[in-house]
N, C-alpha and C positions, 0 to 999 in steps of 0.2 A: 862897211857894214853890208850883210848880204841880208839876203831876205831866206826863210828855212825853207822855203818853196822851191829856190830858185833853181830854173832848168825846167819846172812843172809847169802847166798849163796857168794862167793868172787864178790865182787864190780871192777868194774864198771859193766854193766850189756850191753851187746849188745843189747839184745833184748827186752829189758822193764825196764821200770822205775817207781819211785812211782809219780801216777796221785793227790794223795788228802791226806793230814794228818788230821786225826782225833782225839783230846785232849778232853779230860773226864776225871777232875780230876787230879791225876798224872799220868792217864792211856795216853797212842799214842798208834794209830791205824795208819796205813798204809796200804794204797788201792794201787797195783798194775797193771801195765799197763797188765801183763800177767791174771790177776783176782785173783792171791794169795790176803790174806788179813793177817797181821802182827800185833805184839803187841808187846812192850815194857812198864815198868814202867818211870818213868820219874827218879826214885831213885835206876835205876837198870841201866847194861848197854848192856844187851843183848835182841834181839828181838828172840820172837819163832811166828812161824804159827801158827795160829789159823782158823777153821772151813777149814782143807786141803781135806776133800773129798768135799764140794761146788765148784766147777768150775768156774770159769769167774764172780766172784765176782765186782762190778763193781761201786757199792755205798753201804752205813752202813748210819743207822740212829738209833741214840743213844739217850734215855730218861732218864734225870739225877732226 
């Protein structure tokens, strides 16, 4: 069993939560309340950060 977090910082989160999911494919993105912006495969079960020096990330728009 994995946890839906897993790879993210420990869950629950005081301070921020995820605002938008974004699905491309088998890819998820996750847009954060803090502007982090995340990525998982949908055939994997860990998420890593993506684009960590951007700051206050806020929206993604993705062309398939």
């Amino acid at each position: 069993m994995h946890l839906a977090s897993d790879g993210m910082m420990s869950a629950p989160w005081s301070r921020h939560m995820v605002e938008r999911f974004v699905q491309i494919d088998i890819d998820l993105f996750a847009v954060l309340s803090n502007g982090e912006l995340w990525h998982k495969r949908l055939d994997e079960s860990s998420w890593h950060q993506v684009l960590s020096e951007i700051h206050q990330i806020k929206a993604i728009a993705a062309v398939k």
